[in-house]
N, C-alpha and C positions, 0 to 999 in steps of 0.2 A: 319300412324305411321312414324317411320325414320323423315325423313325430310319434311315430309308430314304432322304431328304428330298437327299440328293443325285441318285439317279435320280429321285426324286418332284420335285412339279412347284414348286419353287422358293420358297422362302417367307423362306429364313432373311436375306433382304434383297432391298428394292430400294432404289434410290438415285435420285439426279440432280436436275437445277437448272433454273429455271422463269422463268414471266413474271405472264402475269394469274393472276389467283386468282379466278374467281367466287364467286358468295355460295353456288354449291356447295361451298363448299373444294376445285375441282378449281384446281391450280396448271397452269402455262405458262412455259416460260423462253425467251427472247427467241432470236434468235442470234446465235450465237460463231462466231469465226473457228478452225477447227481447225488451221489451219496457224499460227498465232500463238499460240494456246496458252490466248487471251484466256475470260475468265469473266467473264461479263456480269453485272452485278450483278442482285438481285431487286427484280421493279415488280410491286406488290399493286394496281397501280392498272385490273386487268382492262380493261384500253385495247385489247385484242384478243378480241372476244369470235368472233372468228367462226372461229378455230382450232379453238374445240369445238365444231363444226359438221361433220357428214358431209359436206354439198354442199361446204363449200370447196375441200376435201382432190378431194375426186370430181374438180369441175371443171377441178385442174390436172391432171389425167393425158390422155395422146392418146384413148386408148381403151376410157375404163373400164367400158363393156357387153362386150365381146369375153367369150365364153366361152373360157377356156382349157384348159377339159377336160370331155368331154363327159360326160353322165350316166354314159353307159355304161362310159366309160374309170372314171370316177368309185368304179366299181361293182369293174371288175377290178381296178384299184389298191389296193380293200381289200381283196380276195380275197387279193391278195399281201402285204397285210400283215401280215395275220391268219395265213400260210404263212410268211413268211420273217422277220419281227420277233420275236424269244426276247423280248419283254417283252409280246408278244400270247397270246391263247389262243384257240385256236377249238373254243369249246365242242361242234359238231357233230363234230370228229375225236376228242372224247379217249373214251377205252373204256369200254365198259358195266362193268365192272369194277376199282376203281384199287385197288393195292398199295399200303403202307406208304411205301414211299418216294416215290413220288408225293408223295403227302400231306404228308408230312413237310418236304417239299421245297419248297411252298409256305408250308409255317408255318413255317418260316425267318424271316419276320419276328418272330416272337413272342419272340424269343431273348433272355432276359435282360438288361435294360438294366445296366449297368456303371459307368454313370457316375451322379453327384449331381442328383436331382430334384425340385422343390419340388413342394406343392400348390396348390389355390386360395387357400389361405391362407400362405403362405409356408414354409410348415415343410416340413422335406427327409421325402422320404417313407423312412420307415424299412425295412430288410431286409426284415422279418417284412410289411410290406404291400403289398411287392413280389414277395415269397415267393408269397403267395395269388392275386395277379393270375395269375401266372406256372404256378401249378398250377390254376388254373382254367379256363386252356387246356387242360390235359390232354392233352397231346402222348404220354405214358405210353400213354395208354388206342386210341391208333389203330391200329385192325385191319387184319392183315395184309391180308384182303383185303373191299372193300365195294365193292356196288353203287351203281354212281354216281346219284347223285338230282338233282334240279332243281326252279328251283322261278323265279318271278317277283316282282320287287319291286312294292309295294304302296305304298307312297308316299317321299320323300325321305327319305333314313338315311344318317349315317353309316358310314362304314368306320373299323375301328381296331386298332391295333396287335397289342391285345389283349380279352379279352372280357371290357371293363369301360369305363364311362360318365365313371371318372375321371380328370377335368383334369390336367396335369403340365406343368411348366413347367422348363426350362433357367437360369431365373434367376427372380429377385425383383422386376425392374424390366419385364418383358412379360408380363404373361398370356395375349396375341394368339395366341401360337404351340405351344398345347397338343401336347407331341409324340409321344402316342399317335394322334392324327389324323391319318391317312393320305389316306382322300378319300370323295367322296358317289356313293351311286348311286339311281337314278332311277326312279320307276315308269313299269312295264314293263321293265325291264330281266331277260333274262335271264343266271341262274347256274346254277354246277354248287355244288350243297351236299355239301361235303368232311370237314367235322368239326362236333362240336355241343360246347358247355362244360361243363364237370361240372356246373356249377350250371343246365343246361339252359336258360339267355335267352338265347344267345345261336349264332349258325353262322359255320364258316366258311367262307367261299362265292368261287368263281372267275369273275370276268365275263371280259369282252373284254380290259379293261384294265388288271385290278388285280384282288388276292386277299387279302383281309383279313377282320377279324369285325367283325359286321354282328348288329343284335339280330334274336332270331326270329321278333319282331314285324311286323319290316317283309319278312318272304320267307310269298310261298305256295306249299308245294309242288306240285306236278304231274308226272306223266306227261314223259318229255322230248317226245316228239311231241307233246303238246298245249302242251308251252311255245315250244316252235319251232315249229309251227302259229300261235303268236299272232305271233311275230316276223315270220315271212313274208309276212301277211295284205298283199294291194298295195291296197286301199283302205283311208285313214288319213289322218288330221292327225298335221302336222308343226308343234311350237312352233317360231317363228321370230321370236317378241315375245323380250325376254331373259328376262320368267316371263309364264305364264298362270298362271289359278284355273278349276278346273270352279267351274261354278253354286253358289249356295247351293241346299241342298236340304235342310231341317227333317227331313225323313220317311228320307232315308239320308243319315246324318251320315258315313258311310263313304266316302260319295264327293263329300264339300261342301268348295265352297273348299281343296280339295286344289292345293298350288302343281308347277306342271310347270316346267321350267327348257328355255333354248332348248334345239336337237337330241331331245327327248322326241319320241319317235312313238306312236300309240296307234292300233289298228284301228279303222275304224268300224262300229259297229254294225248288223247288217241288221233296220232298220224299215220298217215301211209306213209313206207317209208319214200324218202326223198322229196319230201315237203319242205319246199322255201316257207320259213319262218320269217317275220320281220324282216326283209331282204335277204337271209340267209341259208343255206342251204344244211338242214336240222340234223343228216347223219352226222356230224361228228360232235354232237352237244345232245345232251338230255332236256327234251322238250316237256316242259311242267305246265302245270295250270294254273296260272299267277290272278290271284285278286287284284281286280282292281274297282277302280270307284268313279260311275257316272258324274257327270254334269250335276244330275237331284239326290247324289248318292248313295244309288240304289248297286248295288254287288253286281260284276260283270265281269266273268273268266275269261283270261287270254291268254294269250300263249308266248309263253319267255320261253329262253336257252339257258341252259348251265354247261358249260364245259363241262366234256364227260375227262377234261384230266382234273379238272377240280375234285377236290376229297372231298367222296358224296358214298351214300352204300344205297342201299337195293332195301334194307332190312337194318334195323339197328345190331348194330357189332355185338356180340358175343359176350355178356357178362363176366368178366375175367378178371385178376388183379393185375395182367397184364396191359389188357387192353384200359383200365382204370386210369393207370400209369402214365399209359402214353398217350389219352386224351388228354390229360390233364397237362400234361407239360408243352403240347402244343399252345398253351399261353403263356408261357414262360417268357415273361417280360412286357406282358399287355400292364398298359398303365393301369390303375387303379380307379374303379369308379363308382361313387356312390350310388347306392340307387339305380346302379347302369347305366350313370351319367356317363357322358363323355363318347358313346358309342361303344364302350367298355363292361364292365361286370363289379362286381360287390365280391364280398368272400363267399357269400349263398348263391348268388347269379353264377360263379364260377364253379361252384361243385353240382349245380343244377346242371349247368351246360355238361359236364362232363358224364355224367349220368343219364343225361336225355339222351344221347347219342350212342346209350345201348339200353334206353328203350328204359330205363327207369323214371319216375314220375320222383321230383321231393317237393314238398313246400318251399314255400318263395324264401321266408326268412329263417334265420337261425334258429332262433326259441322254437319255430311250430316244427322243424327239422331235427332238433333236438328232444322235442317230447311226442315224437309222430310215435301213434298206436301200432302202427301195422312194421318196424322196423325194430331189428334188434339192437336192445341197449342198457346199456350200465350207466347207472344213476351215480354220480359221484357227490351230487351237494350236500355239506355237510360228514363225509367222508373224515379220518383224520391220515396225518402223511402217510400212514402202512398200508391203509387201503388205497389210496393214491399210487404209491410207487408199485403197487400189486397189477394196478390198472394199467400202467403206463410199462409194466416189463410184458404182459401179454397183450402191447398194440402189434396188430398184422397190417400191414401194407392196403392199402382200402379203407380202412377206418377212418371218421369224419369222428373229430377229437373239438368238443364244445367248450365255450366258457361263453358269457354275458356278451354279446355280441358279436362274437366272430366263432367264426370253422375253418379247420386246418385238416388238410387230407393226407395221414399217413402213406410216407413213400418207403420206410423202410429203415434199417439202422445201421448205422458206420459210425468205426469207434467204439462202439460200446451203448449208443447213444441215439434213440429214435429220430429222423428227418422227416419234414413236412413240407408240402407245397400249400402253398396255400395265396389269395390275395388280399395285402394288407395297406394300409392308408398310412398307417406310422411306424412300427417297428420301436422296439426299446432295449436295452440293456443296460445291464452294468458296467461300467466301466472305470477302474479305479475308484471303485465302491460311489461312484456317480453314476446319476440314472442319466442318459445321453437315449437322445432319438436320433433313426438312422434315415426317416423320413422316405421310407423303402419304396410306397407307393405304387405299387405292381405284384404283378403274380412269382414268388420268388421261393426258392428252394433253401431251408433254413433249418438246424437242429429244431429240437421242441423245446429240451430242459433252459436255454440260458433265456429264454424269451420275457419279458418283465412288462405286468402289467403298472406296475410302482413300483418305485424306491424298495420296498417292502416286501411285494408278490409276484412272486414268479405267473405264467400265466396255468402252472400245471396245480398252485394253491387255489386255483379260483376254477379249474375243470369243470363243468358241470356235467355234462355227458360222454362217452361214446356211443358211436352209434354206426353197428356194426350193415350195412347196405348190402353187403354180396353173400355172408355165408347164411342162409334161412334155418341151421341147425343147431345154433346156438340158443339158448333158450334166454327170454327177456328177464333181464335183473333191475329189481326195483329198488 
């Protein structure tokens, strides 16, 4: 994301052309014939409400329970990714001790922006206040050699380019797309804490997926065994709602109404049953084991409530194109967020979330999601139309359909004509041979073929990949 935003997970457009519009502002485009070329005009007259419906989609596939990868495959598949993905990190291999360049090598991102940047308020931000952001990384001050630390996230934060809170914009006409936002991370999430800011609020800290700054607010340090100890714990809820809330809890506001977003896992707590919890009496909620963070911010387990009717599982759900389906349309109509700004998701952050909640692991952004080693995939760049339309008549339901910045999650085809979920920032078509933006800005259910990157490209001439996540028997085309 940020300035990175081309491996990161796709924000700087989406596009394409609709049909109903429900009173959610989620739009629908009819279908076109892609062999004719035709673009169907737009009907706001939401005459198709049952497109943004998981069962419909379900219904037409042969098979949509089949598991197509088992847990346990499920399990060595991220093993291998985390071993053979350079955009991964596996924080149990890297060394008790990191050198300078290490470090240095992930604050790469931090690198002086170069180009012209507004603020919240439109005025370009000037040298001298980009000067200060830039030294308040303090890239200067990293030691040759440091002992690597860890520590666990404590509730949703930000990640950012740099170790500052402020907004920056590309132009005057978006403020959506702040491009120090890189992306979010989650409580419990475990990092490796790599740098701290001169001004001291803020770390910069290495997950699975990304390596960015992060306020110090939201990390507790620990022990790495006791933070990989909590990781490993096998009894745990798994969010599989698109967010839960722990309980209200008046007496530990530290752990009230705290929001978890799908793929969050959290150990549960070993109670006897009938244990008052934070005034509460713990059988009818799942008692977990919540990170939180000392006074000197050192890591310290406590004990939150989830609703046990909150959508949460035992075990990630069942790798299914069913179960695909209907994670994914639990966000059906979450606004749009760059970077996972907003409290929200990206097009990557949303096919992430949908995946982690049956126990799949992807890279954070498009591009490394797009060319990941260990997942099956069809290379289309530089393709000409026959081999395109070859690709796009054999999409299956499941399929993460790429092109330069965004991902779209094959739902299935009606009419004639493959349909996508996907979350997009702008949305484009034709329209009376005018390119018109629908400024769709959410998670929305949409054909594939009329979707316009330009005047000029449809988004299916600029494809770069598919890339196939659930059936492991397809063999990789390069």
């Amino acid at each position: 994301m940020g300035f990175r935003k081309t491996r990161a997970g796709g924000r700087n457009g989406c596009w394409r052309r609709l049909l109903p519009m429900i009173a959610t502002a989620m739009l629908l485009m009819p279908a076109a014939a892609f062999a004719s070329g035709d673009v169907p005009t737009l009907d706001l007259s939401g005459s198709q409400p049952e497109l943004l419906t998981p069962d419909f989609w379900i219904a037409r596939l042969p098979h949509p329970q089949r598991v197509t990868l088992s847990s346990r495959a499920v399990v060595d598949r991220n093993a291998s990714l985390l071993r053979l993905d350079p955009s991964m990190h596996d924080l149990r291999a890297l060394p008790d001790v990191l050198d300078r360049h290490q470090v240095e090598a992930w604050m790469a991102i931090s690198k002086r922006p170069d180009r012209t940047l507004f603020d919240a308020n439109d005025r370009i931000v000037d040298s001298a206040t980009l000067d200060g952001i830039v030294e308040n990384a303090a890239i200067n001050s990293i030691p040759a050699r440091q002992k690597a630390r860890f520590g666990l996230v404590v509730q949703r934060a930000a990640l950012r380019t740099f170790p500052t809170n402020m907004r920056v914009f590309s132009t005057t006409d978006d403020n959506d797309l702040d491009r120090f936002q890189e992306s979010a991370l989650f409580p419990g999430t475990p990092v490796l804490i790599a740098h701290r800011s001169r001004d001291g609020g803020w770390l910069f800290v290495v997950s699975l997926d990304y390596a960015a700054w992060i306020e110090a607010s939201a990390i507790a340090e620990g022990p790495r065994d006791q933070v990989m100890s909590y990781v490993d714990q096998r009894q745990a809820r798994l969010i599989t709602g698109a967010t839960v809330r722990t309980t209200t809890t008046p007496n530990a506001p530290a752990l009230s109404e705290l929001k978890l977003d799908m793929g969050v896992r959290l150990p549960l707590a070993s109670l006897v049953d009938g244990t008052v919890v934070n005034g509460q009496q713990s059988g009818a909620s799942w008692a977990v084991e919540f990170p939180t963070r000392n006074t000197d911010g050192a890591l310290a387990l406590k004990t939150a409530l989830i609703p046990r009717s909150a959508d949460t599982s035992s075990i990630p759900l069942p790798l299914t194109r069913a179960n695909t389906i209907r994670q994914a349309f639990k966000f059906l109509g979450e606004r749009y967020g760059w970077g996972d700004d907003f409290e929200t998701r990206d097009c990557s952050g949303f096919v992430s979330a949908v995946f982690a909640s049956m126990g799949v692991m992807l890279p954070r952004n498009t591009g490394d999601q797009s060319r990941s080693p260990v997942f099956n995939r069809l290379h289309l760049s530089g393709s000409d139309s026959k081999h395109r339309r070859a690709a796009i008549a054999s999409l299956q339901a499941g399929d993460l359909v790429y092109m330069p910045g965004h991902v779209m999650l094959v739902i299935g085809r009606f009419g004639g004509q493959p349909y996508v979920i996907h979350d997009i920032h702008d949305g484009k078509t034709l329209v009376g041979g005018n390119l018109r933006s629908w400024h769709l800005n959410g998670v929305v259910v949409t054909p594939l073929i009329p979707l316009m990157l330009d005047s000029s490209h449809r988004f299916v001439d600029v494809m770069t990949d598919i890339v196939d996540v659930l059936d492991p028997r397809k063999a990789v085309m390069q």
